[in-house]
Structure formats: C-alpha cells, structure tokens
DOZA-570072 format. One record per residue (C-alpha): residue number from 1; x, y, z. Coordinates in steps of 0.02 Angstrom, whole numbers, m for minus. Layout:
BEGIN
<atom pos="NUM" x="X" y="Y" z="Z"/>
...
This chain:
BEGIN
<atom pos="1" x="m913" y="357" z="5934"/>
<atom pos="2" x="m831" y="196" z="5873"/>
<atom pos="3" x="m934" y="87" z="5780"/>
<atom pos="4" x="m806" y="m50" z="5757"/>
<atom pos="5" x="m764" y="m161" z="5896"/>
<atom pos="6" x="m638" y="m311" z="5932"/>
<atom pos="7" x="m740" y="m433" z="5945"/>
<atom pos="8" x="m601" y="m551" z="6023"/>
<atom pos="9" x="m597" y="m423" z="6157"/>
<atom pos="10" x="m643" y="m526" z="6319"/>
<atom pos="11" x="m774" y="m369" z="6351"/>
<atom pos="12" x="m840" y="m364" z="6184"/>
<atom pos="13" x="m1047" y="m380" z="6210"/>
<atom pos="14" x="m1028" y="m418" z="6402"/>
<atom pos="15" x="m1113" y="m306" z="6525"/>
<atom pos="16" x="m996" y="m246" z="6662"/>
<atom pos="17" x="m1026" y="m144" z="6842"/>
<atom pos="18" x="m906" y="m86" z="6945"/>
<atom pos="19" x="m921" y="m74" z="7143"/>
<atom pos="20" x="m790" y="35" z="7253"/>
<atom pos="21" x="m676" y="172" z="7199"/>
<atom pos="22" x="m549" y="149" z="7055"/>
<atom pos="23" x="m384" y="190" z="7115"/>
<atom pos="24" x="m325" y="251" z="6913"/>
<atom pos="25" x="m481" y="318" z="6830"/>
<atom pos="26" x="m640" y="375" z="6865"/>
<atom pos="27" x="m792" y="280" z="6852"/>
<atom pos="28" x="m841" y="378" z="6703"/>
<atom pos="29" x="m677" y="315" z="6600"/>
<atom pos="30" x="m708" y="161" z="6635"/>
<atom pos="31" x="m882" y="153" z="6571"/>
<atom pos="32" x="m808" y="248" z="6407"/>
<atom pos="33" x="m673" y="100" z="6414"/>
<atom pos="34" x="m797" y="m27" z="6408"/>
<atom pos="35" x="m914" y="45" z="6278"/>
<atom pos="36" x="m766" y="104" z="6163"/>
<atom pos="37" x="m733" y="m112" z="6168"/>
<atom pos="38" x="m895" y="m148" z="6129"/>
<atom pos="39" x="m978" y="m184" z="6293"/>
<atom pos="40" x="m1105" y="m124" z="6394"/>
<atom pos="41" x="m1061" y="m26" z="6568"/>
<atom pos="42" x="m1207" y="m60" z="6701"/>
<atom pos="43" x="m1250" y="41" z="6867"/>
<atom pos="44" x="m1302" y="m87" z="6952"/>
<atom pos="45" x="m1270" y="m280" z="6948"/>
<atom pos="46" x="m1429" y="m388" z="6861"/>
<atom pos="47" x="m1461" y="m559" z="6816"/>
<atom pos="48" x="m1386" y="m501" z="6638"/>
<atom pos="49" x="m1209" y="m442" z="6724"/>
<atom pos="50" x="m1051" y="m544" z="6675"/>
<atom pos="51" x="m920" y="m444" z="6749"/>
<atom pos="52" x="m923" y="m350" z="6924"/>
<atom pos="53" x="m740" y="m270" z="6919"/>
<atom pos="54" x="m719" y="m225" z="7114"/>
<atom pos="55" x="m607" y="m58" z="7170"/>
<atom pos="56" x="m557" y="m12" z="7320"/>
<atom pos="57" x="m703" y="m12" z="7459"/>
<atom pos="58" x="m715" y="101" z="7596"/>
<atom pos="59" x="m776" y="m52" z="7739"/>
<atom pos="60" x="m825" y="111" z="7838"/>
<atom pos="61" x="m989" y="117" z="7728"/>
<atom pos="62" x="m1014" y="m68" z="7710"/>
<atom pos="63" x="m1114" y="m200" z="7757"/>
<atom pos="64" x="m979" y="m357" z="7840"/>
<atom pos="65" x="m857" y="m257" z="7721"/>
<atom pos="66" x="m940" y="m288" z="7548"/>
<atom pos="67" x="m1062" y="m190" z="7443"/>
<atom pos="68" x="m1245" y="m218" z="7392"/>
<atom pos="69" x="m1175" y="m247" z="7207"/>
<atom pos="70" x="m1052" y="m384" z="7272"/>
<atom pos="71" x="m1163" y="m469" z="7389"/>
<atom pos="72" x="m1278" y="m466" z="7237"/>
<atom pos="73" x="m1150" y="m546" z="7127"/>
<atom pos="74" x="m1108" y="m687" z="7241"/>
<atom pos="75" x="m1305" y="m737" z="7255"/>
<atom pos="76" x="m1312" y="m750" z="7098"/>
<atom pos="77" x="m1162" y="m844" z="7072"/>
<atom pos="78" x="m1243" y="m969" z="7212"/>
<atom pos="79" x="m1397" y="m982" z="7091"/>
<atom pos="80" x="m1290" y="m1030" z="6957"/>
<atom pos="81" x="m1264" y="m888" z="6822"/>
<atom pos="82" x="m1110" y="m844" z="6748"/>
<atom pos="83" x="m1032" y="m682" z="6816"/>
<atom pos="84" x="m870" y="m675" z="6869"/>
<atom pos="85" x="m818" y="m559" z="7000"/>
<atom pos="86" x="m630" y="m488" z="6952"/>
<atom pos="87" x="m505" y="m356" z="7025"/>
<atom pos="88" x="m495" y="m178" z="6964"/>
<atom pos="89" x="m298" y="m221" z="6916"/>
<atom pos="90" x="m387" y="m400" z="6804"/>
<atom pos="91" x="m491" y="m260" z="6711"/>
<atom pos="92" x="m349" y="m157" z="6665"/>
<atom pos="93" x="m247" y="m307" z="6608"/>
<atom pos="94" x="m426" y="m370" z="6508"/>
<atom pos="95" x="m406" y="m191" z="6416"/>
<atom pos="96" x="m227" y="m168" z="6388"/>
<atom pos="97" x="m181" y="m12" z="6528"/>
C-alpha cells in the first residue's frame, strides 16, 4: 500500500462515489485510483461526499434518467454543501490517465 500521498492532488483526503458504468476501468480501479492518491472511495453518496464522478447510465434502469446517488448529490447541493458533481472523462484528467 502507499503510505505517501500528493497532497496537491485535487483528490487527496476527499471522499469520492461514482454512479453509472465507467467506460475505461472498472469500478474497482477506480476506487484503487482514488485511495492510491490519498482519498477515500465511497459506495454511496453522504453528507461527507465531495466528488460524485458520473459514468455512463443506462436511463433504462433510472428514475427521469438519473440515479439515486445523483439525485442525492443535487439535494444536497440545493442545501448548500460542497460536492461537485463531475464527468467520468474530469476524473481521469484530475488523475493524470
């Protein structure tokens, strides 16, 4: 495990979730991606959640074509915390891929 981080790295201490399929890596590399920076990957979104990084959705198997965890993050954007809501290709450019 690596136990020294960049702490410039916009990720660094920030708890991330992801909604919708990835279209270049699995979910599970992109948790690894985030710890391996120093942050912390979440299943779900919380009050706590600063990034929701958003792959492709299947609208098929969605409620007016977005997911629990983004209709989640936009209430609590309305109440007023900080979590920004970014696309999967914003993520890759936040880690360098």
């Amino acid at each position: 495990d690596i136990t020294e981080f960049d702490e410039d790295n916009q990720l660094f201490q920030k708890n991330c979730a992801f909604t919708g399929t990835l279209a270049h890596i699995v979910r599970k590399e992109a948790f690894q991606i985030v710890k391996d920076l120093g942050g912390n990957p979440q299943d779900n979104v919380t009050k706590k959640t600063n990034y929701l990084i958003l792959g492709d959705t299947d609208y098929s198997k969605v409620k007016d074509g977005k997911s629990r965890k983004l209709r989640n993050a936009e209430k609590y954007q309305l109440e007023g915390l900080d979590i920004q809501i970014i696309s999967e290709q914003v993520f890759y450019d936040m880690i360098n891929i």
